[in-house]
N, C-alpha and C positions, 0 to 999 in steps of 0.2 A: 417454576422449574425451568431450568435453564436447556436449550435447545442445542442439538450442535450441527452443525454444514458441514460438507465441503466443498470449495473451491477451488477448482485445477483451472491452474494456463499449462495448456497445449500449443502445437504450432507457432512456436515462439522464434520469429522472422530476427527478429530485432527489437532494440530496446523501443520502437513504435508502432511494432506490430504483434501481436498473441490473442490468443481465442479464451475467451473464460464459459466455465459450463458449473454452475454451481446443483449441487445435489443435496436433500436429508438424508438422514441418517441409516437411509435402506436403498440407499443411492437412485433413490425417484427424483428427475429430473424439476428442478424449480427453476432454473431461467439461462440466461447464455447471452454473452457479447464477443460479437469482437471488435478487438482496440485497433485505432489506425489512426495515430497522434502525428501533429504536425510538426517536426524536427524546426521550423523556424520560430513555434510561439514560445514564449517565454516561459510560461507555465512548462512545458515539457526542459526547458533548461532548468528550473526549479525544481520541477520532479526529481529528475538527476540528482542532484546535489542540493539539496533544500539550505540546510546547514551553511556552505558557501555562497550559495547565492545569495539570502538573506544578507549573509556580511558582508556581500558587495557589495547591494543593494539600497541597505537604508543605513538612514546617516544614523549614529549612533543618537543625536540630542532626539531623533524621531522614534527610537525601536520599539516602543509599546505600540505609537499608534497605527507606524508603518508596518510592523510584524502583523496584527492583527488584521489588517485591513488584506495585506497580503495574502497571509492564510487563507481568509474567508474567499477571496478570490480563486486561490488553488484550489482549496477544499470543494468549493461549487464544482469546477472544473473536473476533479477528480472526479466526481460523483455522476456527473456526465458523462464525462470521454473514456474516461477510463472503467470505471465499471457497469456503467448505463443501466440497465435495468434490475441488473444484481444488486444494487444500492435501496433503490426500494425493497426487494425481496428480502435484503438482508434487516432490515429496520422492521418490516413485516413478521417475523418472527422472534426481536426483541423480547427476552432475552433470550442470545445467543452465543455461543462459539464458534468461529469460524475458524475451519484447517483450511488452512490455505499451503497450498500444494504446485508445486514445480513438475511437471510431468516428463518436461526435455534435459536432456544432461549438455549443455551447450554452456559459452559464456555468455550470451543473450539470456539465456535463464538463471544463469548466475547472478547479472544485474538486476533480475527486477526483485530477487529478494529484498534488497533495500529499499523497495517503492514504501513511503509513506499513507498506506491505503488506510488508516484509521483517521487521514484525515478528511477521508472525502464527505461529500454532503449528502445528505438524503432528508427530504423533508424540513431542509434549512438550517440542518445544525450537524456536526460531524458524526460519522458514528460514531467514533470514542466516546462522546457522553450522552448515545443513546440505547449503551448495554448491549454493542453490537463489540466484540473482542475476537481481534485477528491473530489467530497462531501460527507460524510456521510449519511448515514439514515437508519433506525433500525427501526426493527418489536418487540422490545423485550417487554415481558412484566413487569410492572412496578418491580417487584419482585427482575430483574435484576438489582441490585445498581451498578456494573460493569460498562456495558453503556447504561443506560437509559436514560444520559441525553442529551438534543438536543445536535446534531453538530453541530462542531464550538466551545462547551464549553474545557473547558482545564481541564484535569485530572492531575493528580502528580503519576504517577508510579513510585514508588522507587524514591520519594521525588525528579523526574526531571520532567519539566514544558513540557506538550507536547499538541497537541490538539488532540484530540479525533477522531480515525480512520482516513482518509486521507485529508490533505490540498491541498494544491498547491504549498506547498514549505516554504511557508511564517512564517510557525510556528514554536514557540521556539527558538533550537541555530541555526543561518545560519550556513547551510552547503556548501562545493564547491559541485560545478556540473563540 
């Protein structure tokens, strides 16, 4: 039986700062971080922009081996800095749904809708292929054209096809894990 969460960022400073406080489904507290990302590592420029960096990044004759290695580097990172203890928690309760949830109406919480958090690591492999699935959902109010609209729907950031705040892996271009 499949399990579901939720996951709210509150106190959302910036795209390097917010609070995550993950809850079940009768909203008993399971675990809580907070983010406080270094604007000069690269990883957090990758965050941003996963998609463009990549194609900066690696030469094309390399893109299997250099995507992969890549990734697995973010994906650790992610799983670290960004969700810290909720990464375990959430792989702990395997299989599950995670709402992942915006709680601030700001354009810093408009950005991390696009964070690629199915790739992070727990346990040495990303949760997207460890039955751990991230859904959107948004308090914002309608005003916000940013991400007002339901999860699931696809946005064009910089004219590339992405779906809006977390999948489960499935969306856009396949990536390696």
């Amino acid at each position: 039986m499949t399990t579901t969460l939720l996951l709210q960022a509150s106190d959302i400073h910036d795209s390097a700062h917010w609070y995550w406080r993950l809850h079940d489904a009768d909203h008993a507290f399971l675990a809580d971080h907070t983010v406080a990302l270094d604007p000069a590592d690269w990883r957090y420029e990758a965050l941003l922009d996963l998609y463009g960096y990549l194609e900066r990044r690696v030469a094309p004759d390399k893109r299997q081996t250099e995507e992969t290695r890549l990734l697995a580097e973010l994906g650790a990172w992610l799983g670290e800095q960004v969700l810290g203890p909720i990464a375990p928690a959430l792989m702990n309760h395997a299989p599950v749904t995670v709402r992942v949830q915006m709680l601030d109406d700001t354009p810093a919480a408009a950005g991390l809708c696009y964070l690629p958090l199915e790739l992070a690591y727990a346990g040495g492999k990303p949760l997207a292929v460890q039955e751990v699935s991230l859904v959107g959902r948004f308090t914002f109010r309608p005003s916000n054209r940013k991400c007002r609209a339901p999860a699931g729907c696809w946005s064009t950031p910089g004219g590339r096809r992405r779906p809006i705040c977390c999948g489960n892996g499935g969306g856009g271009r396949r990536l390696s894990y």
